[in-house]
C-alpha positions as CSV (number, residue, x, y, z in Angstrom):
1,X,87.7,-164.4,129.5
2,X,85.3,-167.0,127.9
3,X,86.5,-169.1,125.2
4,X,84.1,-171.0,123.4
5,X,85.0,-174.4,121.8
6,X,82.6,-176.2,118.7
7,X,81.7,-179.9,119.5
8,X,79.7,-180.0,116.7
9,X,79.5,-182.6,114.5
10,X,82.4,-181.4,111.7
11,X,84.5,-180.2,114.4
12,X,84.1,-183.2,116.8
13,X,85.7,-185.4,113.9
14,X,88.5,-182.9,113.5
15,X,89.2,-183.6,117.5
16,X,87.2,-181.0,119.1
17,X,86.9,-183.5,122.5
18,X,91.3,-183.1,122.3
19,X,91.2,-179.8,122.1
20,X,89.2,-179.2,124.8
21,X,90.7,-181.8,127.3
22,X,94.4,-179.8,126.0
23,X,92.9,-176.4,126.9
24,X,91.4,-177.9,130.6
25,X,94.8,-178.9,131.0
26,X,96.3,-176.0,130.4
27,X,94.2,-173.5,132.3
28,X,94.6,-175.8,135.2
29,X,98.2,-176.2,134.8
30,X,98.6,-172.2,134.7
31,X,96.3,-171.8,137.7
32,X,93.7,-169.5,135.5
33,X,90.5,-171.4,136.2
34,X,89.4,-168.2,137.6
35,X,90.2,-165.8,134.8
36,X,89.6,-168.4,131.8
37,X,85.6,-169.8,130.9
38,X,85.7,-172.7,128.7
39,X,83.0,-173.0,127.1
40,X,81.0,-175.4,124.4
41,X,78.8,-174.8,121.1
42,X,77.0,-176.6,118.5
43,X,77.8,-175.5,115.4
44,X,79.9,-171.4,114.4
45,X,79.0,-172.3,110.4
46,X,82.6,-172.1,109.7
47,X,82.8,-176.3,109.7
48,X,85.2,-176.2,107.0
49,X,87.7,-174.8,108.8
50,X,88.5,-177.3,111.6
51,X,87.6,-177.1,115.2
52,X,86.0,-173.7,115.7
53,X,87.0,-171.5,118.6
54,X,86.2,-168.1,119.5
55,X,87.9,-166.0,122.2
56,X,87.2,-162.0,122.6
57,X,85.0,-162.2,119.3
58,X,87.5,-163.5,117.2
59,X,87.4,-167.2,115.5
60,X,90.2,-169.1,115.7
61,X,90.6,-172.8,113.4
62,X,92.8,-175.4,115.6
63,X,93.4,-178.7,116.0
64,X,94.5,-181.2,118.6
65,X,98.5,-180.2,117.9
66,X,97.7,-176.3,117.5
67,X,96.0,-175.7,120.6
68,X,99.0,-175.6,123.0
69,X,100.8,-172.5,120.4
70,X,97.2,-170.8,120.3
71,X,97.2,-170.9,124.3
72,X,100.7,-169.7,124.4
73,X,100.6,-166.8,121.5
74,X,96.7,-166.0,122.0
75,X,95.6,-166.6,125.2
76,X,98.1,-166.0,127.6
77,X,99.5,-162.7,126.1
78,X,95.9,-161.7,125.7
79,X,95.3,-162.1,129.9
80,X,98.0,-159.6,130.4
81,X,96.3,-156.2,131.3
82,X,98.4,-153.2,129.4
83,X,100.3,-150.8,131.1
Protein backbone atom coordinates (compact mmCIF):
# COMPACT_ATOMS: atom_id res chain seq x y z
CA UNK A 1 0.00 0.00 0.00
CA UNK A 2 1.61 3.50 -0.89
CA UNK A 3 0.49 6.48 1.00
CA UNK A 4 1.50 9.61 -0.25
CA UNK A 5 2.06 12.57 2.14
CA UNK A 6 2.18 16.65 0.68
CA UNK A 7 5.36 18.62 1.89
CA UNK A 8 4.40 21.27 -0.03
CA UNK A 9 4.59 24.57 0.93
CA UNK A 10 0.83 25.09 2.54
CA UNK A 11 0.91 21.79 3.94
CA UNK A 12 4.48 21.89 5.38
CA UNK A 13 3.18 24.95 7.65
CA UNK A 14 0.21 22.92 8.74
CA UNK A 15 2.99 20.12 10.04
CA UNK A 16 3.40 17.99 7.13
CA UNK A 17 7.26 17.06 8.46
CA UNK A 18 4.94 15.73 12.02
CA UNK A 19 2.82 13.84 10.21
CA UNK A 20 5.18 12.11 8.44
CA UNK A 21 7.73 11.38 11.30
CA UNK A 22 4.09 10.06 13.26
CA UNK A 23 3.26 7.78 10.39
CA UNK A 24 7.27 6.31 10.17
CA UNK A 25 6.63 5.73 13.69
CA UNK A 26 3.85 4.00 13.39
CA UNK A 27 4.51 1.62 10.43
CA UNK A 28 7.64 0.73 12.28
CA UNK A 29 6.04 0.24 15.52
CA UNK A 30 3.38 -2.24 13.80
CA UNK A 31 6.19 -4.03 11.84
CA UNK A 32 4.42 -3.01 8.25
CA UNK A 33 7.51 -1.48 6.58
CA UNK A 34 6.93 -4.11 4.20
CA UNK A 35 3.31 -3.76 3.34
CA UNK A 36 3.12 0.27 3.89
CA UNK A 37 5.09 2.90 1.14
CA UNK A 38 5.34 6.23 2.44
CA UNK A 39 5.62 8.39 0.16
CA UNK A 40 6.20 12.41 -0.53
CA UNK A 41 4.55 15.14 -3.08
CA UNK A 42 4.71 18.65 -3.91
CA UNK A 43 1.68 20.05 -4.03
CA UNK A 44 -2.42 17.73 -4.49
CA UNK A 45 -4.10 21.45 -5.12
CA UNK A 46 -6.26 20.82 -2.28
CA UNK A 47 -3.87 23.31 0.10
CA UNK A 48 -6.75 24.62 1.88
CA UNK A 49 -7.46 21.69 3.42
CA UNK A 50 -4.48 20.96 5.67
CA UNK A 51 -1.82 18.37 5.10
CA UNK A 52 -2.88 16.42 2.05
CA UNK A 53 -2.66 12.67 2.06
CA UNK A 54 -3.80 10.11 -0.33
CA UNK A 55 -3.98 6.39 0.36
CA UNK A 56 -5.88 3.87 -2.31
CA UNK A 57 -6.93 7.08 -4.39
CA UNK A 58 -8.63 8.69 -1.74
CA UNK A 59 -7.52 12.18 -0.14
CA UNK A 60 -7.43 12.43 3.29
CA UNK A 61 -6.91 16.19 5.27
CA UNK A 62 -4.84 15.59 8.69
CA UNK A 63 -2.86 17.13 10.98
CA UNK A 64 -0.09 16.41 13.45
CA UNK A 65 -2.93 15.15 16.22
CA UNK A 66 -5.14 13.30 13.56
CA UNK A 67 -2.71 11.12 12.07
CA UNK A 68 -2.47 8.42 14.84
CA UNK A 69 -6.86 8.00 14.45
CA UNK A 70 -6.37 8.04 10.56
CA UNK A 71 -3.65 5.12 10.95
CA UNK A 72 -5.86 3.31 13.32
CA UNK A 73 -9.46 3.76 11.47
CA UNK A 74 -7.93 3.98 7.79
CA UNK A 75 -4.96 2.34 7.47
CA UNK A 76 -4.83 -0.53 9.49
CA UNK A 77 -8.48 -1.83 8.82
CA UNK A 78 -7.78 -1.13 5.23
CA UNK A 79 -4.47 -3.81 5.28
CA UNK A 80 -6.84 -6.51 6.42
CA UNK A 81 -7.56 -8.73 3.31
CA UNK A 82 -11.55 -9.76 3.38
CA UNK A 83 -12.75 -13.01 3.88
Amino acid sequence: MKITICIGSSCHLKGSRQVVEKLQELVKKNNLTDKIDLAAAFCMGNCQNGVCVTMNEKMYSLSPETTEDFFNNDVLPSLVAPF
